[in-house]
C-alpha positions, 0 to 999 in steps of 0.5 A, a space after each residue: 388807269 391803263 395798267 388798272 383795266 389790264 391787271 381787270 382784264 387779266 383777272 378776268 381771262 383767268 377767271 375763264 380757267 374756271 370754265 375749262 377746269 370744271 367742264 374737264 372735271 379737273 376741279 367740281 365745286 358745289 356753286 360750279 356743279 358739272 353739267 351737260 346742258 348750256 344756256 341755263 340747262 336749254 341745251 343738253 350738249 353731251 360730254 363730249 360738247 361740254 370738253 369742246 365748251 370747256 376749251 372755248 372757256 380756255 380760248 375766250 381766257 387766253 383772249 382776254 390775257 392776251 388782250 390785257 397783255 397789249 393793253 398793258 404794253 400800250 400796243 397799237 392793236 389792243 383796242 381790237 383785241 380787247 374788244 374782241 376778246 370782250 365779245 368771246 367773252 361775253 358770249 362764252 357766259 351767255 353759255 355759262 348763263 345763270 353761272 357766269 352772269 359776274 362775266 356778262 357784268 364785268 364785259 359790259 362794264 368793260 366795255 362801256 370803259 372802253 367807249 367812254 374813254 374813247 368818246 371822251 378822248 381820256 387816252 386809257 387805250 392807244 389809238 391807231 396812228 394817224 395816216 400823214 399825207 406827206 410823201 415819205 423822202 426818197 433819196 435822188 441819185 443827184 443828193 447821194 454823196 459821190 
């Protein structure tokens, strides 16, 4: 199941390439028109904050690549990069809003994969290793060999 939400994953951080490509006029499509305006045209940014939206599209897409990537490779750390790449995530499609609504499904859906596998202990995301109260073994000058 862990390679399942990773290849998702995946496919959503390339899916942000949309984003970047679109507000760099590297691709125009009739469903993706370009535009200026954010959060379903509320904010006029100008073209020059629509190239700086266009990279974060390309951030929040490497974020979620990067995250697929540890899931993948069961690193101890993919729990927190894939939650914060779920939350950059997100709010880079509440900036694409009404665009980008797919993505807030998908992060919400991952999301609650995550807490539910969590809760219920079903191991599809490592867990940090648990602290042992023993002291680790230090050799004496005495148990040297001589």
């Amino acid at each position: 199941m862990r390679f399942l939400i990773a290849l998702v994953l995946a496919a959503h951080g390339i899916a942000h390439g949309v984003g970047f490509a679109v507000n760099w006029h590297v691709i125009s499509t009739p469903e993706l028109p370009y535009s200026t305006t954010v959060f379903g045209g509320r904010w006029n940014v100008g073209a020059e904050g629509t190239r700086l939206v266009g990279l974060l599209w390309l951030v929040a897409g490497a974020a979620c690549l990067t995250a697929a990537a540890a899931l993948a490779a069961d690193a101890s750390w993919s729990i927190g990069a894939t939650i914060a790449a779920l939350v950059l995530s997100l709010a880079m499609c509440a900036v694409g809003w009404p665009a980008a609504r797919t993505g807030v499904y998908l992060n919400l859906g991952l999301g609650a994969v995550l807490i539910v596998s969590s809760l219920l202990g079903l191991g599809w995301f490592p867990t940090a290793p648990r602290a042992t109260t023993e002291a680790p073994h230090v050799a004496s000058y005495d148990s040297l060999p001589r």
